[in-house]
CHARMM internal coordinates of N, CA and C (Angstrom, degrees):
IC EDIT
DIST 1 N 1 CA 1.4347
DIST 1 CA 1 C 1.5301
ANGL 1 N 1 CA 1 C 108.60
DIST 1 C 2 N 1.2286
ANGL 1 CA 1 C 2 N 119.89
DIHE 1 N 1 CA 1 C 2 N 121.00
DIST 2 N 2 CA 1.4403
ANGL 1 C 2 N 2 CA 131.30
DIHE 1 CA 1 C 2 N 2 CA -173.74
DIST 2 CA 2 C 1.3859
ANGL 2 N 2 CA 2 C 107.00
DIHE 1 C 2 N 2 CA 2 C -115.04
DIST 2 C 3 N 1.5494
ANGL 2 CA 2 C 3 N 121.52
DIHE 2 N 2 CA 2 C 3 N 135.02
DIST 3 N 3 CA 1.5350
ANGL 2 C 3 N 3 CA 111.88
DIHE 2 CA 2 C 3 N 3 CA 173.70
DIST 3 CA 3 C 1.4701
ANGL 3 N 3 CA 3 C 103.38
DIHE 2 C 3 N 3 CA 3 C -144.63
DIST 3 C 4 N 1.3321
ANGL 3 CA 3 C 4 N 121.81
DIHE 3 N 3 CA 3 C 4 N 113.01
DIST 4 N 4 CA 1.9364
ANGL 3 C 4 N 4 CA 141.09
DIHE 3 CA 3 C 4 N 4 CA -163.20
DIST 4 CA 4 C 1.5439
ANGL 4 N 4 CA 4 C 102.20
DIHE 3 C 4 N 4 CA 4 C -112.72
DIST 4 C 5 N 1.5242
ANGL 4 CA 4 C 5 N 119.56
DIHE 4 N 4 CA 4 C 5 N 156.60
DIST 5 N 5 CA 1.0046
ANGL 4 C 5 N 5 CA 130.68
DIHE 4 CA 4 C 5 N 5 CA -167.36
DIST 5 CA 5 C 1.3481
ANGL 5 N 5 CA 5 C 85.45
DIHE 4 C 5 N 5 CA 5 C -156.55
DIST 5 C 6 N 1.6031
ANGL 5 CA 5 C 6 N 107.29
DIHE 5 N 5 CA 5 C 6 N 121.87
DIST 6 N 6 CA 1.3795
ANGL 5 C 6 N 6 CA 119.87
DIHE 5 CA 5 C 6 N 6 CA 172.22
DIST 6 CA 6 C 1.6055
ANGL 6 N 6 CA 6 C 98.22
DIHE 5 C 6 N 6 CA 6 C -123.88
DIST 6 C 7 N 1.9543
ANGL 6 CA 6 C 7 N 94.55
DIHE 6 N 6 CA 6 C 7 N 166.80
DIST 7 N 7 CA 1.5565
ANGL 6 C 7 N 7 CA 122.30
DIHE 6 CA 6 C 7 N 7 CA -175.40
DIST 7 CA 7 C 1.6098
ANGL 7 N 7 CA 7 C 90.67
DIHE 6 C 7 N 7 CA 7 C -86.06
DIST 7 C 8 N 1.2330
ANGL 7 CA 7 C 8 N 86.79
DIHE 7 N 7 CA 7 C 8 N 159.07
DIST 8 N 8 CA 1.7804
ANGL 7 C 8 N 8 CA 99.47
DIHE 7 CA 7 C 8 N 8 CA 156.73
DIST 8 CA 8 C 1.3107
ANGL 8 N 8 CA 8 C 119.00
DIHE 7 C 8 N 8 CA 8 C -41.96
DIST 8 C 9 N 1.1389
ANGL 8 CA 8 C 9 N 94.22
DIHE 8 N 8 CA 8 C 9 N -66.52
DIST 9 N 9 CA 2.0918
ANGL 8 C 9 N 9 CA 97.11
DIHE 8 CA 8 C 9 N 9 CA 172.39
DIST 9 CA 9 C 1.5219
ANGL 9 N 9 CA 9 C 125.94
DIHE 8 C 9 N 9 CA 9 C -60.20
DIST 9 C 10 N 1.6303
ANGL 9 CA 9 C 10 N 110.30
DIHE 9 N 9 CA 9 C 10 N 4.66
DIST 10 N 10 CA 1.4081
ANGL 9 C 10 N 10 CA 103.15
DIHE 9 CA 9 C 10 N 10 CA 157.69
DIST 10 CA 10 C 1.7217
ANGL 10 N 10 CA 10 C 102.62
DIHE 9 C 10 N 10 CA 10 C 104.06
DIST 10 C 11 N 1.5951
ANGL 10 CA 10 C 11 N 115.89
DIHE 10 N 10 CA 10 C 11 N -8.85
DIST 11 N 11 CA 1.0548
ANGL 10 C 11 N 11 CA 127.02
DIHE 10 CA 10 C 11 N 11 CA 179.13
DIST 11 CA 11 C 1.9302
ANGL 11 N 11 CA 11 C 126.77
DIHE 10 C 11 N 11 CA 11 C -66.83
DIST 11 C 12 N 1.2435
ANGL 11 CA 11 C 12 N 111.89
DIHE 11 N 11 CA 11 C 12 N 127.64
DIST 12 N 12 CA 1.9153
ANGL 11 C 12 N 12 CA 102.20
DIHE 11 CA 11 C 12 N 12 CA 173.85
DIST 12 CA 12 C 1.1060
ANGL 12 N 12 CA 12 C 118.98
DIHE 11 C 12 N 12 CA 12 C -83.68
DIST 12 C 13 N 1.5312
ANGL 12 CA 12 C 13 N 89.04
DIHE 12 N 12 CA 12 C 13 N 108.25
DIST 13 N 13 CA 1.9181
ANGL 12 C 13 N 13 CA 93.86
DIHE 12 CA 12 C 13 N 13 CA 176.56
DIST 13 CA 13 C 1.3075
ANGL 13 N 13 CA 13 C 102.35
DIHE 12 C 13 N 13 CA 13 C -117.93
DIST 13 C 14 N 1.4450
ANGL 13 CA 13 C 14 N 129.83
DIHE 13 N 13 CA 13 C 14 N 63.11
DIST 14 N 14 CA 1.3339
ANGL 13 C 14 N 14 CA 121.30
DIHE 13 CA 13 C 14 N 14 CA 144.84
DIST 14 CA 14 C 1.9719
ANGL 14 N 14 CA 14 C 85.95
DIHE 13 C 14 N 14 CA 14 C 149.73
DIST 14 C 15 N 1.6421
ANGL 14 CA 14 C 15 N 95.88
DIHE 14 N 14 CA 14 C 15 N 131.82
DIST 15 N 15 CA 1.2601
ANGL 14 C 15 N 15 CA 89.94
DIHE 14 CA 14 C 15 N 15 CA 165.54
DIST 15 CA 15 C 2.0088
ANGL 15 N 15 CA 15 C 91.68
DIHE 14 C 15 N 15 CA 15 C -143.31
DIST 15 C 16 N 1.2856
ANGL 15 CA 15 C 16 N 120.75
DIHE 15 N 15 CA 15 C 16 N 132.56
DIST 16 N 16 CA 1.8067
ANGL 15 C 16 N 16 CA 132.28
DIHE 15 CA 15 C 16 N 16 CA 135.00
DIST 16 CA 16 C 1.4010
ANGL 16 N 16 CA 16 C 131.38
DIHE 15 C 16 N 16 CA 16 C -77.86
DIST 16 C 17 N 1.1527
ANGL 16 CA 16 C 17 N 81.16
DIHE 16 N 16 CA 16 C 17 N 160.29
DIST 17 N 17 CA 1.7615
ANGL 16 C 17 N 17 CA 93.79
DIHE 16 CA 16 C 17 N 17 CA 154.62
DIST 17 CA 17 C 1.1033
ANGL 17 N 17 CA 17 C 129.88
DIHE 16 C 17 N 17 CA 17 C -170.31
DIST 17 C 18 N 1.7377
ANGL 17 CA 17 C 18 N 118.81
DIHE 17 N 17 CA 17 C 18 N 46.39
DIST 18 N 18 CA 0.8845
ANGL 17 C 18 N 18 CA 118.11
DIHE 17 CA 17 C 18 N 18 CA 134.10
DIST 18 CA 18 C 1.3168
ANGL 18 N 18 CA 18 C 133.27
DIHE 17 C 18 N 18 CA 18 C -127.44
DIST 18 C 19 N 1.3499
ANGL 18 CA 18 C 19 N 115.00
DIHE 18 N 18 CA 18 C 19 N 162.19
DIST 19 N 19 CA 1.3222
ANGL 18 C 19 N 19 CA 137.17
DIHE 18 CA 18 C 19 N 19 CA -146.47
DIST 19 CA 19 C 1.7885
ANGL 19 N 19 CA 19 C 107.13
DIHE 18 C 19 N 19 CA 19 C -37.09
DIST 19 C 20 N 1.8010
ANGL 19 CA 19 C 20 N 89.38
DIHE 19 N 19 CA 19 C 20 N -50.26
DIST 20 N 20 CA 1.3578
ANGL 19 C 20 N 20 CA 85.02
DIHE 19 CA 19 C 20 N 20 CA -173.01
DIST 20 CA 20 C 1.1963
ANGL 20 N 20 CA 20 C 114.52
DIHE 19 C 20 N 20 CA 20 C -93.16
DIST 20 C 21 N 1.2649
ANGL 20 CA 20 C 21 N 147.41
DIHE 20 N 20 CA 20 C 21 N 17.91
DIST 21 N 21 CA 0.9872
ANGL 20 C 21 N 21 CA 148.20
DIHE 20 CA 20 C 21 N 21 CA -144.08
DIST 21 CA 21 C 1.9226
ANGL 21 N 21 CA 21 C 122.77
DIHE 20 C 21 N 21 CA 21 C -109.55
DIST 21 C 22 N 0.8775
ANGL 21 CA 21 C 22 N 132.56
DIHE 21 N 21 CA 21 C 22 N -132.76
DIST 22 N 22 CA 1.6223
ANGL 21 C 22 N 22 CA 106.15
DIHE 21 CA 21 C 22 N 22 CA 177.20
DIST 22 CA 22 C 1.3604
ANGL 22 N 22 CA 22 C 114.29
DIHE 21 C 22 N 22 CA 22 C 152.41
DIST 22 C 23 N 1.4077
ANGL 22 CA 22 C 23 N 119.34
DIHE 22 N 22 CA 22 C 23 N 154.47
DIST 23 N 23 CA 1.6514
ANGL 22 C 23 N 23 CA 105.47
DIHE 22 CA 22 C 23 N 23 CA 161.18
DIST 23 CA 23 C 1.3407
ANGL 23 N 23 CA 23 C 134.79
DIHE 22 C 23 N 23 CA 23 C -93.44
DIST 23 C 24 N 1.0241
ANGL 23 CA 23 C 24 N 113.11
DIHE 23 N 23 CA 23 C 24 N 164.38
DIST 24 N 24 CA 1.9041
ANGL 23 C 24 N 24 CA 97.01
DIHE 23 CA 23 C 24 N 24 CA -173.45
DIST 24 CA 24 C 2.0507
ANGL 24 N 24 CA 24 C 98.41
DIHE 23 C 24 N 24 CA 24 C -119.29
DIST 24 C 25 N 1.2758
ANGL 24 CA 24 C 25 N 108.23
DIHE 24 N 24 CA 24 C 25 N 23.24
DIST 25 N 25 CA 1.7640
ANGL 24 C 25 N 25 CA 92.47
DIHE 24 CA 24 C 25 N 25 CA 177.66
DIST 25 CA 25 C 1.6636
ANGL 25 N 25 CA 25 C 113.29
DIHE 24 C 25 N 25 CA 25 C 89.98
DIST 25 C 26 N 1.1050
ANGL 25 CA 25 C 26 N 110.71
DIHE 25 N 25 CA 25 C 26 N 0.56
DIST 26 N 26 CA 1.6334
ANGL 25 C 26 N 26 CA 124.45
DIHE 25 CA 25 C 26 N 26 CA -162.08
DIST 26 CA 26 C 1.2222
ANGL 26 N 26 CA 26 C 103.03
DIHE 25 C 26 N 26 CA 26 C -92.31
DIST 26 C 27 N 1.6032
ANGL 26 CA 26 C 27 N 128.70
DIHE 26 N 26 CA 26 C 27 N 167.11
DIST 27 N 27 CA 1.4110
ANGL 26 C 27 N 27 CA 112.26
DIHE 26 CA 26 C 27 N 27 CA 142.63
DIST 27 CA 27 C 1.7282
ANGL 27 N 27 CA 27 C 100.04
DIHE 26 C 27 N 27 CA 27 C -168.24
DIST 27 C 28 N 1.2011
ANGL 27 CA 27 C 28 N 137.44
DIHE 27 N 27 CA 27 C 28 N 94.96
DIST 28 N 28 CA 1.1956
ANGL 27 C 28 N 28 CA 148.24
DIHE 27 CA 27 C 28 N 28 CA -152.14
DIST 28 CA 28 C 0.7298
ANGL 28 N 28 CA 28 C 127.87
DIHE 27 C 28 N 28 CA 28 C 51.04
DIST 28 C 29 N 1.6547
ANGL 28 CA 28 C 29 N 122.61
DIHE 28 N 28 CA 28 C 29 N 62.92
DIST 29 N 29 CA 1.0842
ANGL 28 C 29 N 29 CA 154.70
DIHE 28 CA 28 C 29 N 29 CA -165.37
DIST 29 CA 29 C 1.5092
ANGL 29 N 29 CA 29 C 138.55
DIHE 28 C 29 N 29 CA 29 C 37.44
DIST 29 C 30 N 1.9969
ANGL 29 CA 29 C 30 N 84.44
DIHE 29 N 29 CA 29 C 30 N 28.79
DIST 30 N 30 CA 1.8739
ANGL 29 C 30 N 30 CA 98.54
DIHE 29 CA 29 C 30 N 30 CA 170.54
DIST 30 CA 30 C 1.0482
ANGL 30 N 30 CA 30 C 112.05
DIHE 29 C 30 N 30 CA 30 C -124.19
DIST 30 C 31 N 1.4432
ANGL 30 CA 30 C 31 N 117.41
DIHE 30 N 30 CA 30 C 31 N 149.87
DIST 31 N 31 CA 1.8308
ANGL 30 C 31 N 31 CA 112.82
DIHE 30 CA 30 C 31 N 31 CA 170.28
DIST 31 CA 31 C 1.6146
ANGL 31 N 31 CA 31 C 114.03
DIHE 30 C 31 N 31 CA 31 C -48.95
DIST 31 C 32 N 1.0614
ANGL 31 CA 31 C 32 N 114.97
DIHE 31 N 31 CA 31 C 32 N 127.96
DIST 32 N 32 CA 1.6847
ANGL 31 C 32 N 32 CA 110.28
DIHE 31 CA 31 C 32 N 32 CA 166.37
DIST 32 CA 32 C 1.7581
ANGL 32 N 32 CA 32 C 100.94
DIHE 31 C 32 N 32 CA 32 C -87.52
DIST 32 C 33 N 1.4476
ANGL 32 CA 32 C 33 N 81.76
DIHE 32 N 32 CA 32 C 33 N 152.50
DIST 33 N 33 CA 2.0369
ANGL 32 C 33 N 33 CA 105.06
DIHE 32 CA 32 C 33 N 33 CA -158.58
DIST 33 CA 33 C 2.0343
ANGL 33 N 33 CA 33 C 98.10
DIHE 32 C 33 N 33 CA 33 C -67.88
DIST 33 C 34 N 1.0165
ANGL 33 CA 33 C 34 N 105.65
DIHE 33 N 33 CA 33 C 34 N 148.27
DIST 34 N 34 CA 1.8525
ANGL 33 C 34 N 34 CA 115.34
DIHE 33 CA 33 C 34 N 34 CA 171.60
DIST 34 CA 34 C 1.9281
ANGL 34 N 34 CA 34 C 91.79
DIHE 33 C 34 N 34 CA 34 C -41.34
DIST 34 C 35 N 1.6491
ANGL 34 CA 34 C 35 N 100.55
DIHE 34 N 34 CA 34 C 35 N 141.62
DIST 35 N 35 CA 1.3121
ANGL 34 C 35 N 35 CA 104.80
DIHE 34 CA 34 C 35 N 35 CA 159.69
DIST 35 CA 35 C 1.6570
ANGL 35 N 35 CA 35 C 102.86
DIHE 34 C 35 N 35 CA 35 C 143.62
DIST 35 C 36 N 1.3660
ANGL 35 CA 35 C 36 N 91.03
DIHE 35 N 35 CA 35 C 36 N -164.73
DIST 36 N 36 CA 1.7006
ANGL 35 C 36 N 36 CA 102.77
DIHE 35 CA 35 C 36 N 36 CA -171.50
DIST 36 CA 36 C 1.6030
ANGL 36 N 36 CA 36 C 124.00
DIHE 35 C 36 N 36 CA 36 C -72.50
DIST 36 C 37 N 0.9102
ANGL 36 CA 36 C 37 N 139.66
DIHE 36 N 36 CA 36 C 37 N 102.11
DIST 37 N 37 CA 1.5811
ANGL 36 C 37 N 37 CA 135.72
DIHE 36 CA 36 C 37 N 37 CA 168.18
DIST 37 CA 37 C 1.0852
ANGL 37 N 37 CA 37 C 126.93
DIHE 36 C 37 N 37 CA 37 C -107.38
DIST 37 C 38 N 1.6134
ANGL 37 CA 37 C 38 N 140.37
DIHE 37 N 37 CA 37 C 38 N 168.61
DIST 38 N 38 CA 1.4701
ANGL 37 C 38 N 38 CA 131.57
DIHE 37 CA 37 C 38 N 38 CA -154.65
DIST 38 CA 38 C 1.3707
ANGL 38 N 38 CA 38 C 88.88
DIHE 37 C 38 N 38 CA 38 C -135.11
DIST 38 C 39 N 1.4510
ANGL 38 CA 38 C 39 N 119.52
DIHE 38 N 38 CA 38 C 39 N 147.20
DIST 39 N 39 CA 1.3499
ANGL 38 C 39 N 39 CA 133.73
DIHE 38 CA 38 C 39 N 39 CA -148.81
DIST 39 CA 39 C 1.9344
ANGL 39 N 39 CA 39 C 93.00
DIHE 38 C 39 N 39 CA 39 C -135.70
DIST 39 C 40 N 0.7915
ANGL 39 CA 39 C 40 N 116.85
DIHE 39 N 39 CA 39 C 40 N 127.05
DIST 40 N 40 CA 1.6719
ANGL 39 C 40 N 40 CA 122.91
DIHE 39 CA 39 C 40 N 40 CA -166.62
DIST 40 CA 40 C 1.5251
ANGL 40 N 40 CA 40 C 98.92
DIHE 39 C 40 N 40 CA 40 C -130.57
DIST 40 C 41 N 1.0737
ANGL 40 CA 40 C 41 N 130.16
DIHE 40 N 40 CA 40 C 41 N 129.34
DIST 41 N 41 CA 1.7430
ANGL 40 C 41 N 41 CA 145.62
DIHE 40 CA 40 C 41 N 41 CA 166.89
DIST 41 CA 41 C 1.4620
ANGL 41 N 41 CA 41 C 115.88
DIHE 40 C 41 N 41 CA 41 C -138.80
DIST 41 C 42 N 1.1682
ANGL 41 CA 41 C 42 N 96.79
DIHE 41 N 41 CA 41 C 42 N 117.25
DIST 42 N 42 CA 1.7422
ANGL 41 C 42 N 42 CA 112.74
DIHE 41 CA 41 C 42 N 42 CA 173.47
DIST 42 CA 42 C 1.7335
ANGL 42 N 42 CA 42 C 102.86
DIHE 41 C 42 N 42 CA 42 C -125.95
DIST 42 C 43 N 1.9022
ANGL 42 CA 42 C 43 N 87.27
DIHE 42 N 42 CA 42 C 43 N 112.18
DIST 43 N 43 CA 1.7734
ANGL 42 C 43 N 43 CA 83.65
DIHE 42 CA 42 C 43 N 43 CA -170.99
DIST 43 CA 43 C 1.8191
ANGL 43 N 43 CA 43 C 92.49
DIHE 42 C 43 N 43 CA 43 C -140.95
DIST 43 C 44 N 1.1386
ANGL 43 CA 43 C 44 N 103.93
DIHE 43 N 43 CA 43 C 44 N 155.88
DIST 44 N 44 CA 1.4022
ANGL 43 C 44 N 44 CA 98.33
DIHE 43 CA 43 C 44 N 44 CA 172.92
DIST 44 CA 44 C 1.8050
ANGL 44 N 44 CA 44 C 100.82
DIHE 43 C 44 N 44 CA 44 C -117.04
DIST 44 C 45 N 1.7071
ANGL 44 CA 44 C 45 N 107.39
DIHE 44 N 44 CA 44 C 45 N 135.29
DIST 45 N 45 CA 1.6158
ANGL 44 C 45 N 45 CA 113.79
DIHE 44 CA 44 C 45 N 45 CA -160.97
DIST 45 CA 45 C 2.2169
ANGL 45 N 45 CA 45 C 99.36
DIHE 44 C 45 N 45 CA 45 C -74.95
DIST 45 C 46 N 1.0298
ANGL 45 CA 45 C 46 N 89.04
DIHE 45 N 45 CA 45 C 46 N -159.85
DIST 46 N 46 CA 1.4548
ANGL 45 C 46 N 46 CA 102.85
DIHE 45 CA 45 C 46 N 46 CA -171.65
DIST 46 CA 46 C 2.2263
ANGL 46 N 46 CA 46 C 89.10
DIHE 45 C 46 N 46 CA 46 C -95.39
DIST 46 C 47 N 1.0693
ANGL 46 CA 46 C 47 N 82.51
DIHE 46 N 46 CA 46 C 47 N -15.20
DIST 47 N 47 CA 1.6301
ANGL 46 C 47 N 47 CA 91.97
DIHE 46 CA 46 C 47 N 47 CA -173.59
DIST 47 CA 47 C 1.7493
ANGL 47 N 47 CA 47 C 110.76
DIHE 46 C 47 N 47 CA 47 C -67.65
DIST 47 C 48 N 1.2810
ANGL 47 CA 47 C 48 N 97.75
DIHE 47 N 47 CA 47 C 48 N -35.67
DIST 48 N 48 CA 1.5008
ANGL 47 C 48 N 48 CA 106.05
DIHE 47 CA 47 C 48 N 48 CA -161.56
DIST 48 CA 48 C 1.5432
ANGL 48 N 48 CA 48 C 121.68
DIHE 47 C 48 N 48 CA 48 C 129.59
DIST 48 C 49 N 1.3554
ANGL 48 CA 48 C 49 N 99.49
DIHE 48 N 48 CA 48 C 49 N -46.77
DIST 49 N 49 CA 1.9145
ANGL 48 C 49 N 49 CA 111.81
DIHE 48 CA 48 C 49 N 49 CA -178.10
DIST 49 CA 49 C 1.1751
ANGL 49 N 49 CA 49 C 116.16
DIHE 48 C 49 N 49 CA 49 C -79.57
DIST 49 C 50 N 1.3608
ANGL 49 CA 49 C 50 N 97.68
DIHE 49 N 49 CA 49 C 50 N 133.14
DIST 50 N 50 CA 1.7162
ANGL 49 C 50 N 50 CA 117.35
DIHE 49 CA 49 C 50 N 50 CA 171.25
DIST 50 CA 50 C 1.1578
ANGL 50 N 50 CA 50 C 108.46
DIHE 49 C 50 N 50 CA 50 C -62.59
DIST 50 C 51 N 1.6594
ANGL 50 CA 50 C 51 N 122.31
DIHE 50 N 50 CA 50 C 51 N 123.39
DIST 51 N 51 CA 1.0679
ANGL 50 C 51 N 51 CA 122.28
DIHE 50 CA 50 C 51 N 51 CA 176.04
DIST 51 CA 51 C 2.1937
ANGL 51 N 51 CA 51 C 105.20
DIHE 50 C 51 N 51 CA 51 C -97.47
DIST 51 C 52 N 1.1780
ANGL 51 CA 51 C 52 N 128.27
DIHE 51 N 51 CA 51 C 52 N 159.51
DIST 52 N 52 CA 0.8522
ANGL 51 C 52 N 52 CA 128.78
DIHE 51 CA 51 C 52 N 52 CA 153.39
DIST 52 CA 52 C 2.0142
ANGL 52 N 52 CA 52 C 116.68
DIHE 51 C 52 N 52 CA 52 C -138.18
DIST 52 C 53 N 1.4824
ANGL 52 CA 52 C 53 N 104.33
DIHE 52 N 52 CA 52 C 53 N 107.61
DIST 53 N 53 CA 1.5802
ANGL 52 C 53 N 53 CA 95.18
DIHE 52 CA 52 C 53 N 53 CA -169.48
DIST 53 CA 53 C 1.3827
ANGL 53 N 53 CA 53 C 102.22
DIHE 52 C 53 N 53 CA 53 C -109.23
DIST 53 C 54 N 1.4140
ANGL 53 CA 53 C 54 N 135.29
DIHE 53 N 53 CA 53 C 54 N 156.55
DIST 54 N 54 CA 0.9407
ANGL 53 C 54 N 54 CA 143.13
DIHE 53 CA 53 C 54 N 54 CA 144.88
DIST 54 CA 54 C 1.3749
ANGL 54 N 54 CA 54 C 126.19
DIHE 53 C 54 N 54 CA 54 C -127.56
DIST 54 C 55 N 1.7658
ANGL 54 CA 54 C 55 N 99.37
DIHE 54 N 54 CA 54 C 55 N 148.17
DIST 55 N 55 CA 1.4379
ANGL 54 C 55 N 55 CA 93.95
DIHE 54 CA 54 C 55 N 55 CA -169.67
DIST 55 CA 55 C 1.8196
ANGL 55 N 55 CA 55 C 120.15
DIHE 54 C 55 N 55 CA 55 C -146.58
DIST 55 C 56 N 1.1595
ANGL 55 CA 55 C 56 N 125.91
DIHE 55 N 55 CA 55 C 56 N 176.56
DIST 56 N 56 CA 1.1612
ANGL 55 C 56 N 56 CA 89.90
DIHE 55 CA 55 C 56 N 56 CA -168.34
DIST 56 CA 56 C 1.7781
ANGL 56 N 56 CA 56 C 91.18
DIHE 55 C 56 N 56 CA 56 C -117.78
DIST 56 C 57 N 1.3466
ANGL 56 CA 56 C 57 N 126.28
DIHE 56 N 56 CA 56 C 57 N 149.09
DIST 57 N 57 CA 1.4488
ANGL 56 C 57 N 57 CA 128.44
DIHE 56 CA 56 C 57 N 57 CA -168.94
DIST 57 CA 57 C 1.7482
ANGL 57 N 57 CA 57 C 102.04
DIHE 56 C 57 N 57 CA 57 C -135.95
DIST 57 C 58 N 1.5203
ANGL 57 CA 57 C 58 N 79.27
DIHE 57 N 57 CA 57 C 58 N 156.47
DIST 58 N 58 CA 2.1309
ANGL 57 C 58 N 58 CA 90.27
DIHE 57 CA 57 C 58 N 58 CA -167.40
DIST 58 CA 58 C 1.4905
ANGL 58 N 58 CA 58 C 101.61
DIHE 57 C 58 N 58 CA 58 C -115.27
DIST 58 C 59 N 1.3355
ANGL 58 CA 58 C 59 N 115.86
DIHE 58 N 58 CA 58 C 59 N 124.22
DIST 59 N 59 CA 1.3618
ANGL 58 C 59 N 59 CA 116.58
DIHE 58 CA 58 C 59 N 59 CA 163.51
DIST 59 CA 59 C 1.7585
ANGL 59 N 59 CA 59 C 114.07
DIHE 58 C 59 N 59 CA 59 C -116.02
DIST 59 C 60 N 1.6051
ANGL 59 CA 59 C 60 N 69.01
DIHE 59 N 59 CA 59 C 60 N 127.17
DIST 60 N 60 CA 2.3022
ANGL 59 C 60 N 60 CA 104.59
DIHE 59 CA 59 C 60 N 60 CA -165.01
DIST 60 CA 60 C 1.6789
ANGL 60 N 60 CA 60 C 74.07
DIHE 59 C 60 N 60 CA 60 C -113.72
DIST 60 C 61 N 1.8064
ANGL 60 CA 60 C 61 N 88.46
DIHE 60 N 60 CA 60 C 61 N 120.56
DIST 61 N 61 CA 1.3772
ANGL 60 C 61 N 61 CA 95.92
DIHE 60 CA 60 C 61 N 61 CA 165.84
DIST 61 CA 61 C 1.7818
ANGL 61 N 61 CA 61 C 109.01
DIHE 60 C 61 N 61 CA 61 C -107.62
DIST 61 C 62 N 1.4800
ANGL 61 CA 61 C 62 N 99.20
DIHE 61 N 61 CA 61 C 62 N -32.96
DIST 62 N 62 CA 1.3631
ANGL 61 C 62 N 62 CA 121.02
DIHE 61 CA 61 C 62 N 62 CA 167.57
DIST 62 CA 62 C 1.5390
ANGL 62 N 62 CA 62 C 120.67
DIHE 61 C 62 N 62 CA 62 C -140.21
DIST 62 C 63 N 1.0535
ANGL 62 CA 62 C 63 N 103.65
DIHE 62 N 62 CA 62 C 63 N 139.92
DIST 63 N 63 CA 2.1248
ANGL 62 C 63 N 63 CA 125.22
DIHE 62 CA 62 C 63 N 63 CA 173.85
DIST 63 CA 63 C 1.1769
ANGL 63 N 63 CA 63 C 111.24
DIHE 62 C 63 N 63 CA 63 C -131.71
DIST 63 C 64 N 1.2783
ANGL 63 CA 63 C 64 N 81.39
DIHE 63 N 63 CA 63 C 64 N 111.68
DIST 64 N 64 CA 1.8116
ANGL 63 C 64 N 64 CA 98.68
DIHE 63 CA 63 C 64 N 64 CA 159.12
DIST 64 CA 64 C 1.3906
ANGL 64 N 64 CA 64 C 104.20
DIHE 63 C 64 N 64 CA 64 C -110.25
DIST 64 C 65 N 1.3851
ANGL 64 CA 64 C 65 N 106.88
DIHE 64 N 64 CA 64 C 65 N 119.11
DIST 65 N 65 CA 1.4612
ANGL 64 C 65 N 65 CA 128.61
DIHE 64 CA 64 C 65 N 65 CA -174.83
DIST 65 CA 65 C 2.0137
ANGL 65 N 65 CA 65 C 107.28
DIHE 64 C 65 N 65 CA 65 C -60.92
DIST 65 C 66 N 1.3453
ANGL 65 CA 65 C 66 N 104.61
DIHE 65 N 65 CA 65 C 66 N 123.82
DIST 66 N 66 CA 1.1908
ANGL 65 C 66 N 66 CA 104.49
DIHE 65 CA 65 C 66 N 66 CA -163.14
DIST 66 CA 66 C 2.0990
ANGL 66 N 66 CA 66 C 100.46
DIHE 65 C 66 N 66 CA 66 C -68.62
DIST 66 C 67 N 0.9721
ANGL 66 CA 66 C 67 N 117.34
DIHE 66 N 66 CA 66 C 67 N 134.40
DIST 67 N 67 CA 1.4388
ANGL 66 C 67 N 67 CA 131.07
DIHE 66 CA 66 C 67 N 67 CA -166.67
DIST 67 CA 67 C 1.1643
ANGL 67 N 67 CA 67 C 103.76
DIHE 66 C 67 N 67 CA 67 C -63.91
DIST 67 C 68 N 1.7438
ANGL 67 CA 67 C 68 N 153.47
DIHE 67 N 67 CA 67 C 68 N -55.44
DIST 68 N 68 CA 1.3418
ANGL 67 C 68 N 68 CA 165.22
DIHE 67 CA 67 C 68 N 68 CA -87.60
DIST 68 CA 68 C 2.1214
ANGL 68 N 68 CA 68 C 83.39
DIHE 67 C 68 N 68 CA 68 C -153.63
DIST 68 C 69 N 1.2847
ANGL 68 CA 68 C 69 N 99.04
DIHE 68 N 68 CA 68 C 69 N -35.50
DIST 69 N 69 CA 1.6829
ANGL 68 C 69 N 69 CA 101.54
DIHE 68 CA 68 C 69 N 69 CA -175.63
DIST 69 CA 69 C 1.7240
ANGL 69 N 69 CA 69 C 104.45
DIHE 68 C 69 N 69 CA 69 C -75.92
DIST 69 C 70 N 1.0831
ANGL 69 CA 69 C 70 N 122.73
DIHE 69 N 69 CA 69 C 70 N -13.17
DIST 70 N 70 CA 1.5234
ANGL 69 C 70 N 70 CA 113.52
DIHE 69 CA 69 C 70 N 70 CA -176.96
DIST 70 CA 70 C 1.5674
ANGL 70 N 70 CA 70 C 118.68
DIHE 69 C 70 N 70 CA 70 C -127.19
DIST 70 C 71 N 1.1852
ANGL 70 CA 70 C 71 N 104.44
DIHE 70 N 70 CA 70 C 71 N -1.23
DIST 71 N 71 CA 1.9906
ANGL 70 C 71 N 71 CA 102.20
DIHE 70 CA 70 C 71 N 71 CA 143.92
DIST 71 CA 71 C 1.1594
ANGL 71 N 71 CA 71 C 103.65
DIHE 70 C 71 N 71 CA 71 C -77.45
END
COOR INIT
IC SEED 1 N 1 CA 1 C
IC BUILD
């Protein structure tokens, strides 16, 4: 079971494999900036089948709740 987190530009900034394990926003030992990243899983189920998912994930490092949005 493999699980990758790429940049926009297609770059590997972080790959696990285990189950519980995860990313924290990091990637050689700097915060990566708020925004879009691509989420890659290659797992095989309890079923038998190779799954391959991809997805696309948002990193919010900070929100400031837009003011005019909550009246």
């Amino acid at each position: 079971m493999v699980r990758m987190v790429f940049s926009r530009s297609g770059k590997k900034l972080y790959e696990w494999h285990d189950i519980s394990g995860g990313w924290d926003g990091r990637s050689g030992g700097h915060d990566c900036p708020d925004g879009a990243y691509y989420l890659n899983i290659q797992a095989k189920g309890a079923d038998g089948h190779v799954y391959n998912i991809r997805k696309t994930i948002n990193l919010l490092r900070t929100f400031q709740p837009n003011e005019s949005a909550t009246r």
